[in-house]
N, C-alpha and C positions, 0 to 999 in steps of 0.2 A: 504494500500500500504506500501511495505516495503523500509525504508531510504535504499538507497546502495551509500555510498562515497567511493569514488578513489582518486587514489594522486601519485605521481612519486616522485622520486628525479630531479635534474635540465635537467640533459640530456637522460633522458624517459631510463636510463639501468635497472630501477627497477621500475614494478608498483604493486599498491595491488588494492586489495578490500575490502570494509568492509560495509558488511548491520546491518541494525536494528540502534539503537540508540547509541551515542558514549557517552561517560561520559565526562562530564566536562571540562574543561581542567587546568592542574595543572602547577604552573612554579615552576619548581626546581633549586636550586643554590646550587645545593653542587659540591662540587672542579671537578667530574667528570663530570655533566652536562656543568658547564661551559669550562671545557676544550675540550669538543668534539663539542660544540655549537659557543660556540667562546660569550655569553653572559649566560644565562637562558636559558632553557630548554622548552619549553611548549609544554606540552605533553596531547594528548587523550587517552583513552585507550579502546578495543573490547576486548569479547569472541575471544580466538582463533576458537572454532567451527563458527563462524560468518568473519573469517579473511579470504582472499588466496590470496598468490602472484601470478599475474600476467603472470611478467618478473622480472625475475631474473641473466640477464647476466652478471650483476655486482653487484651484491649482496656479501656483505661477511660479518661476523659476527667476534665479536670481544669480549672476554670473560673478559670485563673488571673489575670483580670482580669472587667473591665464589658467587656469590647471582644473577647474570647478566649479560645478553649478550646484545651486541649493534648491529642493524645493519645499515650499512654505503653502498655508492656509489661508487669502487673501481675507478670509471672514475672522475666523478665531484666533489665529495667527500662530497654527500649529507648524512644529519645525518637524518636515517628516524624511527629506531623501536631502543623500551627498553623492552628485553622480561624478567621476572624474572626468574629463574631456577626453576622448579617442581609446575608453577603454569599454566593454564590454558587461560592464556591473556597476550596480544603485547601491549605493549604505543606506538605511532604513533605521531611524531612529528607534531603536529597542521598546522605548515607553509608549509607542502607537501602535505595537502590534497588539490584536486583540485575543484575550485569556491568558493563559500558563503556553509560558515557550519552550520551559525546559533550558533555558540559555543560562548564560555564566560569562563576567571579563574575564575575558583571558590574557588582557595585557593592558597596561596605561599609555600614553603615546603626549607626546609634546609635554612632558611633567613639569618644564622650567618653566614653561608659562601658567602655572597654576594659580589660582590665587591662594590671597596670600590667608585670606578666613577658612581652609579646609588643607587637612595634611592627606596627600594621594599616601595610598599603601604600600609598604614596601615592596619590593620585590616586581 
């Protein structure tokens, strides 16, 4: 049987879906994570060919780098995907999938830029 997780943002304007198995989940602290998150970032990521929206009536993407686009909830202003540019896979913010994922961090990433009100875990 194949995994298939779903997730929205707060007010159901944007749904996806993603079968098969999700990777890990990663928290990032670099200055753009935490400005669009409002903490850490904790992110999954799929195959785009295993990815599909949904609903999209408030979806909009946001080119927040040469290397990265964001997408967000233009109503509720849920922070839901990190797609890289010229690469084959979406990150999916961990806390919009919907129910028990079974998922785990498996790593911290950009730690020097943490802030300075929360100590990341060791190791």
């Amino acid at each position: 049987m194949t995994d298939v997780h779903t997730g929205s943002c707060l007010c159901g304007g944007v749904r996806y879906r993603a079968t098969g198995p999700l990777r890990p989940v990663i928290a990032c602290h670099c200055g753009q994570c935490r400005k669009t998150s409002g903490h850490h970032a904790a992110m999954t990521s799929v195959p785009l060919a295993r990815f599909a929206i949904e609903r999209d009536e408030t979806l909009v993407w946001f080119h927040s780098s040469d290397i990265a686009r964001r997408g967000f909830c233009n109503r509720c202003g849920g922070n839901l995907f990190w797609e890289p540019v010229g690469e084959d896979r979406v990150s999916i913010t961990a806390g919009t999938l919907d129910g028990a994922t079974g998922l785990a961090i498996e790593r911290h990433i950009f730690t020097e830029d943490a802030g300075d009100y929360y100590d990341v875990p060791a190791g």
